[in-house]
C-alpha positions in Angstrom: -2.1 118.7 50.0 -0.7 119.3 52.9 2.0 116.2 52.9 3.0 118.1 49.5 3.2 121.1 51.3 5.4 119.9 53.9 8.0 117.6 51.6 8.5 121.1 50.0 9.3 123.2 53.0 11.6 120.2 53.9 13.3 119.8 50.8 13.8 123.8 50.7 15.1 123.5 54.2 17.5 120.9 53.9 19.3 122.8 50.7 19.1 126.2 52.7 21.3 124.0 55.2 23.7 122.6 52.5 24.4 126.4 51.3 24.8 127.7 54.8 27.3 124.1 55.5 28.7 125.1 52.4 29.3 128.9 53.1 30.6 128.0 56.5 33.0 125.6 55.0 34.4 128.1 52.3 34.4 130.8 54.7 36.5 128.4 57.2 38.8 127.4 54.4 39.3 131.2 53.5 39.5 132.2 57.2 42.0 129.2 57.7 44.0 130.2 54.7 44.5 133.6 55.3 45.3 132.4 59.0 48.1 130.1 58.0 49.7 133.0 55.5 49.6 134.9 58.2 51.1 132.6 60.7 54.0 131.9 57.6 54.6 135.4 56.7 55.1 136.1 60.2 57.7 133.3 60.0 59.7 135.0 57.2 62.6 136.5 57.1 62.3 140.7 57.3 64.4 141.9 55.0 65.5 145.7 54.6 66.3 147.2 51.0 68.3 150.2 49.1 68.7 150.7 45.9 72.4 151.5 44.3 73.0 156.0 44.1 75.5 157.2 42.4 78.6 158.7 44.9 82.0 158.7 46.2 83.9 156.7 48.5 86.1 157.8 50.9 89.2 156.2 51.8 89.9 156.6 55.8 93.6 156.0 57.4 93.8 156.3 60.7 96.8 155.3 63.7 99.3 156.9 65.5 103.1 157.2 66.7 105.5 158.6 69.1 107.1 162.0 68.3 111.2 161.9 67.6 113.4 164.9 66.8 113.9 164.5 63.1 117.7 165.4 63.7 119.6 163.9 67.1 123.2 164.8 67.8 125.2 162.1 69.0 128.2 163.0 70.9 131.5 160.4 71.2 134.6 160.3 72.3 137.5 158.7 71.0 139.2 157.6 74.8 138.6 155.6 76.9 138.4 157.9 80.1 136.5 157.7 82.6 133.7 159.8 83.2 134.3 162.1 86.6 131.3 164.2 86.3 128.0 163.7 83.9 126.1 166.7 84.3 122.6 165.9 82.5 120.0 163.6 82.3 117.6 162.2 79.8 115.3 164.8 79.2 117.2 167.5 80.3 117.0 170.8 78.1 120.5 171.7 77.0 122.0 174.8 75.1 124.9 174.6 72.4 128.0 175.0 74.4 126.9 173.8 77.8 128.9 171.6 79.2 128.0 167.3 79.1 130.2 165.3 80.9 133.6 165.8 82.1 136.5 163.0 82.0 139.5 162.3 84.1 142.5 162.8 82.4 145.9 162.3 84.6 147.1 159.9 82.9 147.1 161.3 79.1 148.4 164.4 80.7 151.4 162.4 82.2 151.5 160.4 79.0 151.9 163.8 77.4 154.3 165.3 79.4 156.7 162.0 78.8 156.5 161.8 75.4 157.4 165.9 75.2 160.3 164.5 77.4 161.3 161.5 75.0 161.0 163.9 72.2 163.2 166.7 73.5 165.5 164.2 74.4 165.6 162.8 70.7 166.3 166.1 69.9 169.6 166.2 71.7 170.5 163.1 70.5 170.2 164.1 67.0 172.0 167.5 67.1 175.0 165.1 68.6 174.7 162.8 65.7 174.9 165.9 63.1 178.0 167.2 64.9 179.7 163.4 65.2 178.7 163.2 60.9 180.4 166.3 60.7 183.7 165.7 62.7 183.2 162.3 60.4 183.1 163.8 57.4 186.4 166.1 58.0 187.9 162.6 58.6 186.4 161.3 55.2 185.5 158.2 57.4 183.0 156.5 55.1 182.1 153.8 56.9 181.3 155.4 59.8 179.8 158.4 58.0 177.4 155.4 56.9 176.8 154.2 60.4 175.9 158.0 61.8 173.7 158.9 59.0 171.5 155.9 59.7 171.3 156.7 63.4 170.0 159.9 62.2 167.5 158.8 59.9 166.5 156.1 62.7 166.1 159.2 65.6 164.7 161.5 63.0 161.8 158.3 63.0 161.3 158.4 66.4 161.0 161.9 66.3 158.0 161.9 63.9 156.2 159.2 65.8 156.6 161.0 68.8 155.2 164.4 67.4 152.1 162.3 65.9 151.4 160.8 69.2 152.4 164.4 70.8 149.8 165.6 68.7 146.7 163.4 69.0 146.9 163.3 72.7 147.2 167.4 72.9 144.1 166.7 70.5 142.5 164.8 72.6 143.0 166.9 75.7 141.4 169.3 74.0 138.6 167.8 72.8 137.2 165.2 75.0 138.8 166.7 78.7 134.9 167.6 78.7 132.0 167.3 76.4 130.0 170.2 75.6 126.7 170.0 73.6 127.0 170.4 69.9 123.2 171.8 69.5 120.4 172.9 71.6 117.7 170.8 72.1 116.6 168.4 74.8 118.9 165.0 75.9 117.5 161.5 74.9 120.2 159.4 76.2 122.7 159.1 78.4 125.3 156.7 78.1 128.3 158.2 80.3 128.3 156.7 83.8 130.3 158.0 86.6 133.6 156.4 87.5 133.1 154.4 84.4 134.5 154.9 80.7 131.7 155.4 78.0 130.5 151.9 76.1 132.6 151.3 72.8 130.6 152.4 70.0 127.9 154.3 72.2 127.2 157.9 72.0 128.0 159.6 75.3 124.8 162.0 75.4 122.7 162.0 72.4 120.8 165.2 71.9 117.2 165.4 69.9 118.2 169.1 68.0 114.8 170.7 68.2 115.6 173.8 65.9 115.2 171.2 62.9 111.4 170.3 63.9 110.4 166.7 64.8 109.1 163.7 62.8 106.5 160.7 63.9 106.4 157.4 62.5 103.2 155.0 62.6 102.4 151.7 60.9 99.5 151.0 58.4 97.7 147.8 56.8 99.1 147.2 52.7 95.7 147.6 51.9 95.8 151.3 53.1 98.4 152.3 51.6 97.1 153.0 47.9 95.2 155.6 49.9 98.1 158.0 51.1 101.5 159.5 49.0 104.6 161.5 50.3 103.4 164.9 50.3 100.1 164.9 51.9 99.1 167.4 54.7 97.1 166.1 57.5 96.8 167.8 61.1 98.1 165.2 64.0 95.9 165.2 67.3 98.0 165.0 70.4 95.7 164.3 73.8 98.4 165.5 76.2 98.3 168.7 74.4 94.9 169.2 75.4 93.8 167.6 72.1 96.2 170.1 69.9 96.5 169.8 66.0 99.6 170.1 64.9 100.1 170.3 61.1 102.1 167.5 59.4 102.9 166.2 56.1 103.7 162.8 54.8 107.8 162.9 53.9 108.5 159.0 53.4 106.7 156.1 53.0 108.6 152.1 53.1 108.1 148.6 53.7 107.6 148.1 57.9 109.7 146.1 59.0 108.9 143.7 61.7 111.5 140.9 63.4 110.9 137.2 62.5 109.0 134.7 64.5 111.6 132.2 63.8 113.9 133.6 66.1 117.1 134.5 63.6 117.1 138.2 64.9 118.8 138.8 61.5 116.1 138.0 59.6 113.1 140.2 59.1 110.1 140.3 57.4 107.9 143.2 55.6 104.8 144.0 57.4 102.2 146.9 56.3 104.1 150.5 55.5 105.8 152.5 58.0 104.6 156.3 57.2 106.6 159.2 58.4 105.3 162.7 59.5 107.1 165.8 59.5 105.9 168.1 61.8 107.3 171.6 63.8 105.7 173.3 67.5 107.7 173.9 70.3 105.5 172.5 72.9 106.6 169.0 71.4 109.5 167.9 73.6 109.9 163.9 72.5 107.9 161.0 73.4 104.5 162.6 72.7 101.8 160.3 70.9 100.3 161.5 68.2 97.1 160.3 66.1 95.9 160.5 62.5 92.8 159.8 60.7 93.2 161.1 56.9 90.6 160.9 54.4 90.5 160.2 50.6 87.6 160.9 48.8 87.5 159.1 45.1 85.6 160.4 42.0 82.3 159.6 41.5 80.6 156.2 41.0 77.3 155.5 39.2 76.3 152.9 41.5 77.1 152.4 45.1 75.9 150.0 47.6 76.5 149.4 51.0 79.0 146.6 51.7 76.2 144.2 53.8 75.1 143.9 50.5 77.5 142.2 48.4 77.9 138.3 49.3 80.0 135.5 47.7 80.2 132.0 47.5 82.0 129.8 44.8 80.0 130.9 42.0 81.1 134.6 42.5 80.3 137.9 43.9 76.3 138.7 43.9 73.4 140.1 45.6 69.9 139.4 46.2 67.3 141.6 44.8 63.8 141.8 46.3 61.1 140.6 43.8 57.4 140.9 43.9 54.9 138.1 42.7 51.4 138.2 42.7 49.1 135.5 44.7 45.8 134.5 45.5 46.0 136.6 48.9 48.2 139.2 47.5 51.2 140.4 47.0 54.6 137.9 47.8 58.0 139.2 48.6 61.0 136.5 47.0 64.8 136.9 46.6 66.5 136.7 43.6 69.7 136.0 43.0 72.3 138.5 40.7 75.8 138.4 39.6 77.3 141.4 39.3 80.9 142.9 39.0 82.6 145.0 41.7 85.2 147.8 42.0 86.5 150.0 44.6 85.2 149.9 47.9 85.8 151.3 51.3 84.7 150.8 55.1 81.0 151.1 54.4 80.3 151.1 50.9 81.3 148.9 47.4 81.0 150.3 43.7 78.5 147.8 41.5 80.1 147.9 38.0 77.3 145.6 36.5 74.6 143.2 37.3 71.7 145.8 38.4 69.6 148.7 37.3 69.2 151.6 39.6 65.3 150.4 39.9 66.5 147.3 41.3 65.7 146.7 45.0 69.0 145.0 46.7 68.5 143.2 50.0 71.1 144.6 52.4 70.3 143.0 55.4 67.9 140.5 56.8 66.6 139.2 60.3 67.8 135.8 59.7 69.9 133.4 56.8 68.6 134.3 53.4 69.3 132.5 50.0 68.1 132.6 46.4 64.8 132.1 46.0 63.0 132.3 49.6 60.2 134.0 50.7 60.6 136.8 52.6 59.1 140.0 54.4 59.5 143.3 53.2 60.7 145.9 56.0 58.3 149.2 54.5 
């Protein structure tokens, strides 16, 4: 009875152990499991998500330029004197009537007084010729009537040439003995040296005419342009005005024009759009650089995302949408992949036209290289 007694507590004992080896095996397995999950999820990417609102982009265009006079007066002369005095400087502030540069001018005046001598001269010689034509005529000599009348059309010639050049170089005596300024304003170039005639084809002061407001010019990218027009209003902020904003507005907008690389200095090449500002203050002398930054806001768009979030790759434009799928251990966090359309877009955001709801969950950045399908952490 007792052998009986004993196989039975053995037997009873040994299975006890089999259940606890079991427990402790499944328990292992489940610790081991949910160990290992852990271990891979921390392995994951972390992904952060938005979903698409409904809003407006806004267009920035920013830059800057160098303020010009938008009128200059450019000063020539006709001679070529040379300069005895040049009484400014660039940047110099000049009044209308003040007096430029002043030339030497012995010679025209000697040129002058000979050619007022030739002439006079001429003169006498034709009031003999009349009175010899006359005296000729009582003699009804023809052929020498002939003779005398063409030595008084031939002195009469010489006359008016001499009266023409009599007359431009009293002109010019007039005119360019000294060079006053046309406008006031303040000089931007100075091309009459002393002792030296002015440059063919050079200005001998030019003169930025300040009464008629000044203009600044700045570059932009093509793909800005769309975003301004001639007659906008900004406000230009100039920092060696103490940060001053000056209003401006938009009065021409063309193809930049940049020199090619090739070395043909005659050849030139578009590049972006040259803008120009109009613009009046009277602390603005010249030189001054101004900057921009003007903003277009668009109408409304039903779905906007952040630009992070939009990828392509030669199947087209798409983005990933976080998707959740139900495991043994919980919930899993995949990617899926979704075509969709775009339209406008600016610095930070793109307009969806298609391809996702506004309950969709768009991945719009991750911690590390992300494709279709993976498995991923969720960033709560």
């Amino acid at each position: 009875m007792d052998a009986l007694m004993a196989a039975a507590d053995g037997e009873r004992a040994k299975k006890k152990g089999i259940r606890k080896a079991i427990v402790t095996f499944v328990i292992a397995m489940v610790a081991l499991t949910f160990f290992s999950n852990t271990l891979l999820g921390i392995s994951l990417a972390e992904v952060t998500t938005e979903k698409a609102l409904a809003g407006t982009l806004s267009h920035e265009v920013t830059g800057s330029g160098s303020v010009e006079s938008a009128e200059t007066a450019d000063v020539y002369v006709e001679t070529n004197w040379v300069a005895s005095e040049v009484e400014v400087k660039v940047g110099d502030k000049v009044e209308a009537g003040q007096e430029l540069v002043v030339f030497k001018t012995r010679e025209t005046e000697d040129s002058l007084k000979d050619n007022q001598a030739r002439y006079a001269q001429k003169q006498l010689s034709l009031e003999k010729l009349q009175e010899s034509y006359q005296e000729t005529f009582r003699s009804s000599d023809e052929k020498q009537m002939r003779s005398i009348a063409r030595d008084i059309e031939s002195t009469q010639l010489d006359m008016q040439i001499l009266e023409r050049q009599i007359a431009n170089q009293q002109r010019q005596l007039k005119e360019f003995s000294r060079i006053v300024a046309p406008v006031g304003g303040i000089v931007t170039a100075v091309n009459a040296v002393k002792g030296a005639p002015v440059a063919s084809g050079k200005a001998a002061v030019s003169i930025a005419d300040l009464s008629k407001g000044q203009q600044m010019k700045a570059t932009i990218d093509d793909a800005k342009a769309p975003y301004v027009a001639v007659g906008d209003k900004t406000e230009l902020i100039f920092s060696s005005l103490n940060n001053a904003r000056i209003a401006a507005q938009i009065t021409d907008i063309r193809d930049a024009v940049s020199s090619s690389s090739s070395g043909q200095s005659n050849q030139s090449t578009p590049k972006g759009k040259e803008i120009t500002f109009t613009l009046k203050d009277d602390r603005l002398k010249g030189g001054e650089t101004g900057e921009f930054d003007i903003v277009k806001k668009t109408a409304s768009f039903r779905a906007l995302l952040p630009n992070d979030a939009v990828r392509e790759d030669d199947q087209g434009t798409y983005v990933l949408l976080l998707k959740e799928k139900k495991g043994p251990l919980g919930t899993e966090y995949v990617t899926q992949r979704a075509n969709v359309g775009i339209g406008d877009a600016d610095d930070t955001k793109t307009s969806i036209e298609n391809g996702i709801t506004p309950l969709d969950k768009v991945i719009v950045s991750s911690s590390k290289s992300i494709a279709d399908g993976d498995r991923v952490r969720a960033n709560d």
